[in-house]
C-alpha positions, 0 to 999 in steps of 0.5 A: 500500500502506497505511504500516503494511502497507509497515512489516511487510512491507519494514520491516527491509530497508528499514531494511537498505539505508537504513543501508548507502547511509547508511555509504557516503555517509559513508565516501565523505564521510571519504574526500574530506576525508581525502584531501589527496594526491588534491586534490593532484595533482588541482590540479596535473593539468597538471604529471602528466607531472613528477610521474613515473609513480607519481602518475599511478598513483595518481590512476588508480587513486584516480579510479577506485575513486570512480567505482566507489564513486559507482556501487555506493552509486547501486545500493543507492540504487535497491535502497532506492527500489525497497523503498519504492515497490514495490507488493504480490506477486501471490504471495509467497514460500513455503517455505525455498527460496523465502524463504531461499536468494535471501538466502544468494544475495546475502549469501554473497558480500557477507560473503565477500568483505567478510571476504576484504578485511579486512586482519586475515583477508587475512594469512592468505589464500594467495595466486597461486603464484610461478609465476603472479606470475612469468608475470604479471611476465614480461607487464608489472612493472606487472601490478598495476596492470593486474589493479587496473584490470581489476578495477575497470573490470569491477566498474564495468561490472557495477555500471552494468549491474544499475543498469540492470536495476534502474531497469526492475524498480523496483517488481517487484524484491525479494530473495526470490522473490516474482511482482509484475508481468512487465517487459519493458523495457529489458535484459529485453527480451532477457535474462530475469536482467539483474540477476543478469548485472550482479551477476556480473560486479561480483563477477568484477571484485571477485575480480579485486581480491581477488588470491587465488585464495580470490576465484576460488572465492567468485565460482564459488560465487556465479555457481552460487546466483545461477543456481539463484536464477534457476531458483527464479523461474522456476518461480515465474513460471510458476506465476504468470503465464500471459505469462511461457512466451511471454516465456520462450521469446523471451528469453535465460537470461543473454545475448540469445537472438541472432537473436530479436526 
């Protein structure tokens, strides 16, 4: 595709997705040279057990929040490759539902839940009634930690798994509806939203780590858009590409269709 047609037709979101992996490199970077207690205990790793529970808590939990981080920034990297590289629509997208409800699909969470983390709207944020801290609590003191952990570690699953999806879709990937080519490789061998799984499990994991319940219902939300968001494809799809009924019919919607090739 000639550069100035790239430029008017993915410009702004490549501009977009250039300066989001660009802040988080950033705060990455802020967040490695400010850190002087993880360097800390990552030089003296090998005495952990004398620094007692907490710092083994910490390192944890800071460890894995860079894992993670490391992971989410690979994925928008990949989002802003795939911008650059991808090739022209067969079909483009049409109409509002076609051009605007996948972007109310990714940016309703991304805005909620980047509101719902902020320690000035957080406050005033209910959160689990005392009756669930209190059967929490019974399980482990530590529930916390534990609830951190599985946050983390499903937000990490979930990240991995859409940069999975996405190094297959590479140049057919875009926000909006639009039919480029059909892929068939990787986890679209046998599920037809592999992407979208991943992104619902990263947000399930995010909500887990919001620890409210305001979190549980903007992640019920988004698992409702992002399947009405898959629907809309579809339809496009089948519009689009006489292949696509048959690879339809052997594939699974979200999760593998067990039992077929």
């Amino acid at each position: 595709m000639p550069i100035p047609e790239k430029l008017r037709t993915d410009g702004a979101p490549i501009v977009l997705f250039g300066l989001i992996v660009g802040a988080k490199v950033y705060a990455l970077w802020t967040y490695l040279t400010g850190s002087p207690e993880l360097w800390g205990l990552l030089a003296n790793i090998d005495r952990l057990n004398e620094l007692g529970p907490a710092a083994g808590f910490y390192l944890t939990s800071a460890l894995s929040y860079l894992l993670y981080f490391v992971t989410a920034t690979a994925f928008d990297a990949l989002v802003l490759y795939s911008f650059i590289v991808r090739g022209a629509a067969k079909s483009r997208p049409e109409g509002a539902v076609e051009n605007l409800f996948p972007l109310i699909t990714v940016f309703v969470p991304v805005i909620g839940f980047t509101l719902l983390l902020l320690p000035e709207v957080r406050q005033y944020v209910p959160g689990f009634s005392p009756e669930t801290r209190a059967v929490l609590r019974g399980l482990t003191p530590f529930y916390g930690f534990y609830l951190n952990m599985l946050g983390l570690g499903l937000g990490l699953f979930g990240a991995g798994f859409s940069i999975w999806a996405i190094s297959h879709l590479k140049r057919s990937f875009g926000l909006r509806a639009a039919v480029r080519t059909l892929v068939t490789t990787g986890p679209y061998r046998r599920i037809r939203h592999p992407l979208y799984v991943g992104e619902i499990i990263h947000i399930f994991g995010i909500a887990i780590l919001s620890g409210t319940p305001v979190g549980l219902y903007l992640f019920a939300g988004a698992v409702v858009l992002q399947v009405i968001r898959a629907k809309i494809e579809e339809r496009k799809f089948l519009r689009t590409l006489p292949e696509y009924a048959e690879f339809k019919r052997k594939t699974g919607f979200l999760w593998p269709r067990l039992g077929r090739a």
